[in-house]
Each structure stands twice: as structure tokens, then as C-alpha cells.
C-alpha positions as CSV (number, residue, x, y, z in Angstrom):
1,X,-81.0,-105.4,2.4
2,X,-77.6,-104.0,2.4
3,X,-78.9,-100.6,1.1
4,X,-81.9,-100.6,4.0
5,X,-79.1,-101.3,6.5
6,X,-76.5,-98.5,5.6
7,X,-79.8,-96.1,5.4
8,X,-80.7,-96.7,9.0
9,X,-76.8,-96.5,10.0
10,X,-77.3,-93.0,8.6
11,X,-80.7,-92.0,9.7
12,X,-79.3,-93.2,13.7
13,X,-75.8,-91.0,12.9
14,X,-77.9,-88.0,12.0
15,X,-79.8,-88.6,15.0
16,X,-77.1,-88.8,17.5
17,X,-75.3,-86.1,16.0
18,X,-78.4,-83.6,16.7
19,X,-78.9,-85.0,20.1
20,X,-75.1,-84.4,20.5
21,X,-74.9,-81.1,19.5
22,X,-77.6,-78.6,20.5
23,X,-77.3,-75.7,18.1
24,X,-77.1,-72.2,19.7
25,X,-78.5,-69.1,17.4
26,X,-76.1,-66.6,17.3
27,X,-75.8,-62.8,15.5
28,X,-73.1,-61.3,14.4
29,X,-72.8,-58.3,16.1
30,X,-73.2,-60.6,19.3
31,X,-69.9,-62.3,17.9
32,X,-68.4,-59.1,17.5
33,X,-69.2,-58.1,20.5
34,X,-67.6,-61.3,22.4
35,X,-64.8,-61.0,19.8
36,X,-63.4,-57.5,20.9
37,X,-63.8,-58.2,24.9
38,X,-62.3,-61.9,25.0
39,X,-60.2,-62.3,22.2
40,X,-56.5,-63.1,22.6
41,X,-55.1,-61.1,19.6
42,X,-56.5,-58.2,21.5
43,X,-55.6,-58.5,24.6
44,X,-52.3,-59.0,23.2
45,X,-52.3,-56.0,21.7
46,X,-53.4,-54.1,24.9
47,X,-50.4,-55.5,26.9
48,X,-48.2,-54.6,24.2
49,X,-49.7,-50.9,24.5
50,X,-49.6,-50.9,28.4
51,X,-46.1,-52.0,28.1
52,X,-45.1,-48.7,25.6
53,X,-47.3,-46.8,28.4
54,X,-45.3,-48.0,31.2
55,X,-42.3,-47.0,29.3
56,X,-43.4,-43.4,28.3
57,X,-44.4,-43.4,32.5
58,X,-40.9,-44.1,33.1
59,X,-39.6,-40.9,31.1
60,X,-41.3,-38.9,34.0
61,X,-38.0,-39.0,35.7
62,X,-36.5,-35.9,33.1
63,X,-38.9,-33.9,35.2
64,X,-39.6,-34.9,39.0
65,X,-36.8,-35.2,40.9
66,X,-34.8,-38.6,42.4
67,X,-35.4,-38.9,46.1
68,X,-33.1,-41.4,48.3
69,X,-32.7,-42.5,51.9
70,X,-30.3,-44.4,53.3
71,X,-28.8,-45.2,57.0
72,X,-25.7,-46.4,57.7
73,X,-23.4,-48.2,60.3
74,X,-19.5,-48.3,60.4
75,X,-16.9,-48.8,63.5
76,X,-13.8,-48.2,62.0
77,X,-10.0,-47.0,63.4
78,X,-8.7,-45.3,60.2
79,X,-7.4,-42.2,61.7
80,X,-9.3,-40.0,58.7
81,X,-12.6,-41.4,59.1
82,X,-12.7,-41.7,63.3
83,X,-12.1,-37.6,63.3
84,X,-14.2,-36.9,60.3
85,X,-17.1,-39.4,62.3
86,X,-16.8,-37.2,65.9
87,X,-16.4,-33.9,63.3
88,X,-19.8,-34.9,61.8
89,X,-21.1,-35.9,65.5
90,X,-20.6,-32.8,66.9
91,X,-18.8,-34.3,69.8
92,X,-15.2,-33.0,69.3
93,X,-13.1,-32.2,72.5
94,X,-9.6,-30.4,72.7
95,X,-8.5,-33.9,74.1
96,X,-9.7,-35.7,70.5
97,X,-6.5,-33.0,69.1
98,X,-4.0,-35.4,71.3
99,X,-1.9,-36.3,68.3
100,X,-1.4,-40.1,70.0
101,X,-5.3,-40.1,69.8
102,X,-5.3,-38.5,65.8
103,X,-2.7,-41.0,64.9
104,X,-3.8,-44.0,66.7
105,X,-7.9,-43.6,67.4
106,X,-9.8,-45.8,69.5
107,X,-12.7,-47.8,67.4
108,X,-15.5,-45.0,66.4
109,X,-18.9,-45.7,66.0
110,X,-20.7,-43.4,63.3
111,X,-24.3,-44.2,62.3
112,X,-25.6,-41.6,59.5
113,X,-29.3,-41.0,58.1
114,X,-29.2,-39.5,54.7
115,X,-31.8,-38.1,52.4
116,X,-30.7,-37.0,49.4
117,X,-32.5,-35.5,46.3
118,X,-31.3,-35.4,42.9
119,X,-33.4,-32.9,40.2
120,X,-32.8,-32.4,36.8
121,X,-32.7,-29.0,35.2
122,X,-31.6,-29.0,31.7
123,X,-31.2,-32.6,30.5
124,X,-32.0,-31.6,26.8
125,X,-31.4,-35.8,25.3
126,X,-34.0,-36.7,27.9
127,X,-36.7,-34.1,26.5
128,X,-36.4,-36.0,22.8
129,X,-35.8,-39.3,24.3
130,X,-39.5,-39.0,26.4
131,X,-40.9,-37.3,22.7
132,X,-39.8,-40.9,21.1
133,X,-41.8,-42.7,23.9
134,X,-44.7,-40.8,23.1
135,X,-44.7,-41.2,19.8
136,X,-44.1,-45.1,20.4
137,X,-47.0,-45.0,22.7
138,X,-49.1,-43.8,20.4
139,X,-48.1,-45.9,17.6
140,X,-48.8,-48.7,19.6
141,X,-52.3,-47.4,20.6
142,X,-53.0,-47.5,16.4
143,X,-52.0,-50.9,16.2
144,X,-54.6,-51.9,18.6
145,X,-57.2,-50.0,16.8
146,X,-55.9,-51.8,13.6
147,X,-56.2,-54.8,15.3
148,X,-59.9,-54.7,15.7
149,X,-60.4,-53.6,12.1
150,X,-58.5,-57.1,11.5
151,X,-60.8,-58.8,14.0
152,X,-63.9,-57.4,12.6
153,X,-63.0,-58.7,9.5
154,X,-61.9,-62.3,10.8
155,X,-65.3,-62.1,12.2
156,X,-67.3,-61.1,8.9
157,X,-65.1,-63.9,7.2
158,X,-66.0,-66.5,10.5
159,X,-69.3,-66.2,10.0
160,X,-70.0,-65.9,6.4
161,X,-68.2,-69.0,6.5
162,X,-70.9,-70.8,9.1
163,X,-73.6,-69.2,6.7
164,X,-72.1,-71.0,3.8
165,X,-71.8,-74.2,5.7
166,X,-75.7,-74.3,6.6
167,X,-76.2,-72.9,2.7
168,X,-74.2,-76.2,2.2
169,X,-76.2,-78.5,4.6
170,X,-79.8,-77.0,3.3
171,X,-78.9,-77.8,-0.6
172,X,-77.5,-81.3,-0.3
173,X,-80.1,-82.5,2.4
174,X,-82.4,-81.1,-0.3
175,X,-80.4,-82.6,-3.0
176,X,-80.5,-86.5,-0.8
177,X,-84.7,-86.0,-0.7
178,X,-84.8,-85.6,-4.7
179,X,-82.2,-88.3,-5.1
180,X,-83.7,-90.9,-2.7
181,X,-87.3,-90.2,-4.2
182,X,-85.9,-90.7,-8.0
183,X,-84.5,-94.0,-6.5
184,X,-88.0,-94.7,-5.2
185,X,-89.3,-93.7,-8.8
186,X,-86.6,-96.2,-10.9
187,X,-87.2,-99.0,-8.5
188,X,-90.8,-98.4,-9.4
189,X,-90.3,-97.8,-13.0
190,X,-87.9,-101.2,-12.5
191,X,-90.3,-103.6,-11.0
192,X,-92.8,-102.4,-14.0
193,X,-89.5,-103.2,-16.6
194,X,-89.2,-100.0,-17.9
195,X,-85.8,-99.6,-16.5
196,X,-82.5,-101.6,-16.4
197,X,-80.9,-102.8,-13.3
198,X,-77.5,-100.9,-14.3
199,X,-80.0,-97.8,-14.3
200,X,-81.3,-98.2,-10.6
201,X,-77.8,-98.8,-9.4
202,X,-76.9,-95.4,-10.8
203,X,-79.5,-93.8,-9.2
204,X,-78.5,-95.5,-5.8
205,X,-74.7,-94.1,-6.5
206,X,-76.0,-91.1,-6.3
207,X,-77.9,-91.0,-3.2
208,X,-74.9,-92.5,-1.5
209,X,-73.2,-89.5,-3.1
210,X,-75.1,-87.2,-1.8
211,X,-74.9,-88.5,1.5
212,X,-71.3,-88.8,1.7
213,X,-71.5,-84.9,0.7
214,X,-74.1,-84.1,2.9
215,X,-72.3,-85.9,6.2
216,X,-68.8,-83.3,4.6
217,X,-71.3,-80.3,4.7
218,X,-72.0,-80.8,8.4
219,X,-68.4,-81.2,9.5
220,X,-68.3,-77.9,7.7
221,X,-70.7,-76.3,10.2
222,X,-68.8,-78.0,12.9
223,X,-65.4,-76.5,11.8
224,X,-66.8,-72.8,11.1
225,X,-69.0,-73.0,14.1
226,X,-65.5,-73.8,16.2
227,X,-63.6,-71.1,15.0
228,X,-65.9,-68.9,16.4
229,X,-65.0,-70.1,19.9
230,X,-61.6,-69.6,19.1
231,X,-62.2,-66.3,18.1
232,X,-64.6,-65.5,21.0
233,X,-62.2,-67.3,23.4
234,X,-65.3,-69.6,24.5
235,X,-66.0,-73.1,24.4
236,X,-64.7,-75.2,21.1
237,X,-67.8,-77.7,21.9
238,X,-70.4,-75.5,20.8
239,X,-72.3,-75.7,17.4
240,X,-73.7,-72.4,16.3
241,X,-76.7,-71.4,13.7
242,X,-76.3,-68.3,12.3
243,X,-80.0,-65.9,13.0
244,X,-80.1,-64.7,9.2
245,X,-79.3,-66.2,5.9
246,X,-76.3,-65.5,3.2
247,X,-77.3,-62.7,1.4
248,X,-75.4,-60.3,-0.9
249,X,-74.3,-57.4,0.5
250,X,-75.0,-53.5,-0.9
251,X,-71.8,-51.1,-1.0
252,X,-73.6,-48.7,1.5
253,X,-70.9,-45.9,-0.2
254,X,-68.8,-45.8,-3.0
255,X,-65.4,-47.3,-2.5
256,X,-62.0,-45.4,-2.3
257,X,-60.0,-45.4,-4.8
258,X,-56.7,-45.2,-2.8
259,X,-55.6,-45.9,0.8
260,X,-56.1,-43.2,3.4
261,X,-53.0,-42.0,5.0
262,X,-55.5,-41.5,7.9
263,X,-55.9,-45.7,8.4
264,X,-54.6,-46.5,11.5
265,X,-51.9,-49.0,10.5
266,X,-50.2,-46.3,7.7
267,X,-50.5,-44.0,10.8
268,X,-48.7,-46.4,13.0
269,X,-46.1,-46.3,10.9
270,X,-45.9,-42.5,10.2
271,X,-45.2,-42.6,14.0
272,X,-43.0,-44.6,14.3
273,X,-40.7,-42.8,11.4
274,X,-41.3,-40.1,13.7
275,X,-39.9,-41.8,16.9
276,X,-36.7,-43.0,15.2
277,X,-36.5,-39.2,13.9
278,X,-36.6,-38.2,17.7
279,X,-34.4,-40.8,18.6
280,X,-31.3,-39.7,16.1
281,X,-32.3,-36.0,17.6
282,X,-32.0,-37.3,21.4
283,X,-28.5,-38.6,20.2
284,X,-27.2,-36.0,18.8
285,X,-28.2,-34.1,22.0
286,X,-25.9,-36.2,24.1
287,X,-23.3,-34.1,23.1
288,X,-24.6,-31.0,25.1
289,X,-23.6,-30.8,28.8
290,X,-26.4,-31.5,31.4
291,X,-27.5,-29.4,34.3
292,X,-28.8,-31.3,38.0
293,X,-29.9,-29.8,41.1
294,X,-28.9,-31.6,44.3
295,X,-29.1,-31.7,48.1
296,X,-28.8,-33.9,51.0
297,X,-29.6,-33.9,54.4
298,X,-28.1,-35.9,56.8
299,X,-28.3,-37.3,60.5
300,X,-25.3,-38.4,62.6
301,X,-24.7,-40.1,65.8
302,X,-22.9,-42.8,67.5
303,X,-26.0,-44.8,68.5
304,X,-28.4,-46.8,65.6
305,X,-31.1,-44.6,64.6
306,X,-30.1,-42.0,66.4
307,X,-29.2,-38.2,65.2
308,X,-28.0,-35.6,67.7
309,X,-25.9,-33.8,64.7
310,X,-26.9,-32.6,61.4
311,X,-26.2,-30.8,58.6
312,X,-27.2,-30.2,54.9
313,X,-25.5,-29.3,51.5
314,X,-27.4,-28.2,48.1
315,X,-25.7,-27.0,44.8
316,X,-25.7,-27.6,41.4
317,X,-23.4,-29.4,38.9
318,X,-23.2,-28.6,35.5
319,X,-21.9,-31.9,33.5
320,X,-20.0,-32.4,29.9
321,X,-18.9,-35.7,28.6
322,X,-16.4,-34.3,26.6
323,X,-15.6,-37.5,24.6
324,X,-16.3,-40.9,24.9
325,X,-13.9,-42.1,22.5
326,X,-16.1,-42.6,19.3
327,X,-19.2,-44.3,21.5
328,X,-21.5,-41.0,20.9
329,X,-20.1,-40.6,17.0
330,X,-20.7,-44.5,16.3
331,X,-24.8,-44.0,17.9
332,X,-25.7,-41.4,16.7
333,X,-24.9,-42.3,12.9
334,X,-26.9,-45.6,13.7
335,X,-30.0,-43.9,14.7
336,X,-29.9,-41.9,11.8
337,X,-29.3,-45.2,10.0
338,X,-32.6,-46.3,11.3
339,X,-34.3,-43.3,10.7
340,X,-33.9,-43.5,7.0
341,X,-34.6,-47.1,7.4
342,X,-37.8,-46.4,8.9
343,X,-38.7,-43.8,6.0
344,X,-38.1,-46.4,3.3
345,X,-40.5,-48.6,5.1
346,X,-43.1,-46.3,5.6
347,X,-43.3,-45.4,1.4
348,X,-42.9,-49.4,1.1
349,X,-45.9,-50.1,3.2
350,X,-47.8,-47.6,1.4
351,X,-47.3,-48.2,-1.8
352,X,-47.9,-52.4,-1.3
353,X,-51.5,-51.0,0.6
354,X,-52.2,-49.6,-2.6
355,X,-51.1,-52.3,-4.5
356,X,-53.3,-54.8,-2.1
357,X,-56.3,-52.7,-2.6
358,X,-56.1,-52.4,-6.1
359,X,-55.8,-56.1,-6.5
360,X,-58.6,-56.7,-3.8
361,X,-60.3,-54.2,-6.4
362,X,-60.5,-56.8,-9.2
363,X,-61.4,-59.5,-7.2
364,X,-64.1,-57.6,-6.3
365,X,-64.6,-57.0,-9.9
366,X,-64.6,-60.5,-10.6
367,X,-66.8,-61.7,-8.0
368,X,-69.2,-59.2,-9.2
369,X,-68.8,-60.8,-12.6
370,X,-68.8,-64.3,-11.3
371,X,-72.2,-63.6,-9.4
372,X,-74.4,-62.4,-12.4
373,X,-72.9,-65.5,-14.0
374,X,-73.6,-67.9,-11.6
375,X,-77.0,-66.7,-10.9
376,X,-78.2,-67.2,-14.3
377,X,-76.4,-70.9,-14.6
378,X,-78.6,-71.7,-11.6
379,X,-81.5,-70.3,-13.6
380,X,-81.0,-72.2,-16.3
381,X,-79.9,-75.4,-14.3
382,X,-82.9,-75.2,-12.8
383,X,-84.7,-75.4,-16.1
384,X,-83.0,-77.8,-16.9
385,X,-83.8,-80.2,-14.1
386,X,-87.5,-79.3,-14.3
387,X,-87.5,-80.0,-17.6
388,X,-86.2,-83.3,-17.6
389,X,-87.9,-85.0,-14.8
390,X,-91.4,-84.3,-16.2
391,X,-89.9,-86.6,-19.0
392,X,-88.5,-88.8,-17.3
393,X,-91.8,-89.5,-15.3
394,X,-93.4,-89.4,-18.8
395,X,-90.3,-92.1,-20.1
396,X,-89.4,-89.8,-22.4
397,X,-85.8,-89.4,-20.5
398,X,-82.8,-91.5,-19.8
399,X,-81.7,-92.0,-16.2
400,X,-78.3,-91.0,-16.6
401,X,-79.8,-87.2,-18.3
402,X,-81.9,-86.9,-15.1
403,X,-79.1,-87.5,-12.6
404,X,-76.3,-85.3,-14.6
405,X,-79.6,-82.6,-14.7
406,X,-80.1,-83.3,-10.9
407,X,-76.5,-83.2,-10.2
408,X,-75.8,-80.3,-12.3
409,X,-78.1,-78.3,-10.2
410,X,-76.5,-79.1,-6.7
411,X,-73.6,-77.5,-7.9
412,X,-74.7,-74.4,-9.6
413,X,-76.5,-74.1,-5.9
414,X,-73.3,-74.6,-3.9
415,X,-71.1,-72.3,-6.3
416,X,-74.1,-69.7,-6.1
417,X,-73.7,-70.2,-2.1
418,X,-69.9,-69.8,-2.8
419,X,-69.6,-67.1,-4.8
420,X,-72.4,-65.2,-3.0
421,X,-69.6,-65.6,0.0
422,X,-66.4,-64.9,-2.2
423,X,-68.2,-61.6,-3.2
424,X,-69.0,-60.3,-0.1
425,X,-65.6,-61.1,1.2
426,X,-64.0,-59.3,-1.2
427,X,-66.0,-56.4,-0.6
428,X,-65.4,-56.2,2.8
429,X,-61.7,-56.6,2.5
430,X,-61.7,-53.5,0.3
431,X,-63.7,-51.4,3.1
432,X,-61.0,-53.2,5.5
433,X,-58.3,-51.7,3.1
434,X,-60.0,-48.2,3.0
435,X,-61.1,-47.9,6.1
């Protein structure tokens, strides 16, 4: 009684679960797909790129020229200022020369429009300093390409994963029919005394076995299923079925032996050596004087927004900062710092790529290995189980040989499954490597 009621507990669970959750087919490259438009690493990695645009944009200013306007207001009785404000006005009389008037002015009014423009000529720090920019634009525009090498291999991994998990499902709901019709057969073989209580008990063990596995295997397809929606940025409610089976997958090419300085994380790097290499040379520019065009023109009256007077001035100023006490000296030797820094980085992230790859090598290697092993244990577990229920339905077998046989092949399914999944992961973290 107990055993019919925890049966129909299960049968109801199963039930609501499928109601529950409607199953959705999905492809890969549809996940792809989704994956590179909505996913967060990479939009992340697009700001981050706008931002290194937005900072190469503001370089710009080494070129075009600064442009300013400005109007301004003052009433003032400072002897120097009322003169130089009726000067500028163009409103100067011989009476304005009374020295009672120079010395002790009546309150002036002076309202000025200005537009000025400031253009650089020679400003040779600014050249290497926009150079560095670009370089750490472009080093930034690598990383997002990396980045969706990374998320294409998240997604191969995601939805291997989901495959595995229905692999999972299919073998032990396979696995609870074989074990709930052997524990039809020994209550059979029981009520006719061929069999011992103890021995129908062991075969019930294992159908609740198998169902406690089975119910693990579908909370496996719930879990793989939502990290897809994580990675697609989409609903975490969703349960997914994979449109084609776990396969293994054929090397379309042989497989490089070494990593590509042309990958676009090692290149990424390369540039950014390069920009703290511009970066020491823009500091050790500072140290050349700077040459700036200028002019203004310029509106004056004695009412707001008003300009009766004007008058212009343009030149040039060549600039030198001599010495700034040991400022420049004390940069410039820690941007060269940084510069070897950055070289030593670059030959340490090359040679651990090509350490990673090697090792991802033997794994591959391994898996390989693993697989031609595994598939003949499930061969030969098969066999086995075949084997041994035809004698058992003859009473030629002990109940404990059949359910170690029967239990024996469930796994050799699941690590086939497994290792069918751990081989083509490894081989597409190789082509990741390479790539």
C-alpha cells in the first residue's frame, strides 16, 4: 500500500511538473544569436569601448581650435579701469583728461562681448598622447571581439550541458521502466516462491533509486535550461529542449599547435604595450616648448548687450616650461616604468596561452581516450545485462546479479553521455584557444 501510494505521489509530481513547465525547442545558433545581441558581458564591453572612443574623440582638441564667448558687466571707480573702459568705448573727450576727473572718476559702466579663439600649432606631447588613445581604442575594440569568442564558448558549454541533462532524463526514465518491470517480474516470481522477500525488497530499492535519480536529472534540465536565460538576458522561467541530440563532434581542421599572435586577446595586449610606449614618448615630449595661435574680438559699450566700439588682436605665443622642479623628470621615468611593465605582461600572457593550450591539448587527448573506452564498457555492459536477464527469467540468475548488471548499465550510459560532453568541450576550448 505504501509503495502504490508514493508511486502515485510521483506519477501526480511528474504530471504537474510537465503542465508547469511547457518546454520550448530551441537551436543553438538561435542561442547564439540572442547571446551576442542581449547579453550583459557584451554590452559591457561595448560601453567600455564607447567610453575609450569618447576618449580618443576628446583628443580632437590637438587639432581644431578652442572657441569662447563671453559678455561682461562691471561699474567700477578705479581710476585705471574707468579711463581704460571710455578708451575701449570710444567715447573719450578732452574734458575726461581733467586730472580731478583721472584721479577721482565718476562710477563707469563697461559692458564687453568677447570672442576669443585659441588654435594649436605645434603641441608635439598632444600628437603621441591622441596616438595612445588610439591604440587604447583599438585595444578595447579586441577585447570585445574576444569577448564574443568567450560567449560563444559559454554558449557551446550552456547547451551541451541542457543536451547532457535530457541524455540524463532519457537513460534513467529508461532505467525506472526496466526497474519497475523487474519489480513486476520478482513479485511474480515471489507469489510463485521462487524468490525471497529480502529479494523483492531489493528490487523495490532500486526503483526508488532510480527515481530519486531521475527526479535529480530533471532539476538538471531545469538548471542548464536557466542559464541560458541568463545568458540570453531572457526569462529564468523558461524550460528549454534542445532540437538535436549530443553527438560527438569532428575536428573540421587540424588543430594549431601554438597560439596565434593574431587572436584578438594577445593582440589586445600588443596594443596596449604599444600605448604605454606612446605614453612614455608623449612625456618625454613635454619637455619641448608649444606653439598656439590666438585672437579675440571684442565688443564694448556702456549699455548691456550693446557694442558701439570694437577692436581685435591675433598673435602667436610660443611656450617653454622650463622646469617644473622634478614633476616632468619623476613622470616621465614612471611611464617608462609602465612601459616595461606592460612588455613583461604581454610575454607572460603569451607564454601561459601556450601553456593553457597545451594542457587543453591533453585533455583533449584524454577525452579522446576516455571515449573509445567508455564506448566499449557500454558495449560490453550491455551484454552483460542482456545476458543476465534472459537467465534470470529462466531462474538461472540471482536478483542481486540482475540489478548490479542493470545498474551497471545506467552508468556506463550516463558516463558515455558525460564523456561524449567532456570531449567535445575540450575540443572546443582548444579551437577557443587557437582561434
Amino acid at each position: 500500500m505504501k509503495q502504490l501510494t508514493y508511486n502515485l505521489i510521483f506519477i501526480l509530481t511528474f504530471i504537474g511538473f510537465s503542465q508547469a513547465q511547457e518546454r520550448i525547442p530551441l537551436r543553438k545558433a538561435e542561442v547564439l544569436d540572442k547571446v551576442l545581441k542581449s547579453n550583459y558581458s557584451l554590452q559591457i564591453s561595448e560601453a567600455q569601448f564607447d567610453a575609450s572612443k569618447a576618449d580618443f574623440k576628446q583628443t580632437n582638441a590637438v587639432f581644431l581650435p578652442n572657441i569662447t564667448a563671453s559678455h561682461t558687466g562691471v561699474s567700477t571707480t578705479n581710476p585705471l579701469m574707468a579711463f581704460g573702459s571710455k578708451l575701449n568705448q570710444g567715447i573719450l573727450t578732452a574734458a575726461d583728461f581733467n586730472p580731478a576727473l583721472l584721479n577721482d572718476p565718476e562710477p563707469t559702466q563697461n559692458f564687453a562681448t568677447k570672442f576669443e579663439i585659441q588654435q594649436p600649432l605645434i603641441n608635439v606631447d598632444g600628437f603621441y598622447q591622441r596616438k595612445a588613445a588610439k591604440n587604447k581604442m583599438e585595444a578595447t575594440a579586441l577585447q570585445t571581439e574576444r569577448t564574443k569568442d568567450y560567449l560563444e564558448l559559454e554558449v557551446e558549454q550552456a547547451y551541451m550541458q541542457l543536451q547532457l541533462a535530457y541524455k540524463g532524463v532519457a537513460v534513467l526514465e529508461q532505467a525506472l521502466l526496466t526497474a519497475e518491470a523487474n519489480e513486476r517480474l520478482a513479485k511474480n516470481s515471489f507469489n510463485q516462491g521462487y524468490l525471497q522477500k529480502s529479494d523483492v525488497l531489493a528490487v523495490s530499492v532500486r526503483v526508488t533509486e532510480v527515481k530519486n535519480q531521475l527526479q535529480m536529472a530533471r532539476s538538471n534540465v531545469v538548471n542548464a535550461s536557466n542559464y541560458l536565460s541568463f545568458l540570453m538576458n531572457e526569462n529564468q522561467e523558461a524550460i528549454y529542449q534542445p532540437t538535436d541530440s549530443l553527438q560527438v563532434v569532428i575536428p573540421q581542421n587540424n588543430l594549431l599547435l601554438q597560439v596565434s599572435e593574431d587572436r584578438a586577446d594577445i593582440k589586445a595586449m600588443s596594443l596596449a604595450t604599444n600605448t604605454y610606449e606612446t605614453m612614455y614618448k608623449a612625456d618625454k615630449m613635454t619637455f619641448l616648448p608649444r606653439l598656439n595661435a590666438f585672437g579675440s574680438y571684442e565688443l564694448y559699450d556702456d549699455q548691456i548687450f550693446q557694442g558701439n566700439a570694437n577692436g581685435y588682436i591675433v598673435g602667436a605665443q610660443l611656450s617653454w616650461d622650463i622646469l617644473q622642479g622634478t614633476k616632468r623628470f619623476g613622470k616621465a621615468q614612471k611611464s617608462r616604468s609602465e612601459f616595461e611593465q606592460s612588455k613583461l605582461k604581454y610575454q607572460q600572457y603569451v607564454s601561459q596561452s601556450q601553456l593553457e593550450l597545451n594542457k587543453a591539448k591533453r585533455l583533449l587527448q584524454d577525452a579522446q581516450n576516455k571515449l573509445e573506452l567508455t564506448t566499449l564498457a557500454l558495449e560490453q555492459s550491455k551484454e552483460s545485462l542482456r545476458i543476465r536477464k534472459n537467465r534470470f527469467e529462466e531462474g538461472l540468475e540471482k536478483t542481486t546479479d540482475l540489478l548490479l548488471a542493470d545498474t551497471q548499465y545506467a552508468q556506463k550510459q550516463l558516463e558515455y553521455y558525460q564523456t561524449i560532453y567532456e570531449y567535445n568541450y575540450a575540443l572546443a576550448y582548444v579551437q577557443f584557444l587557437t582561434k
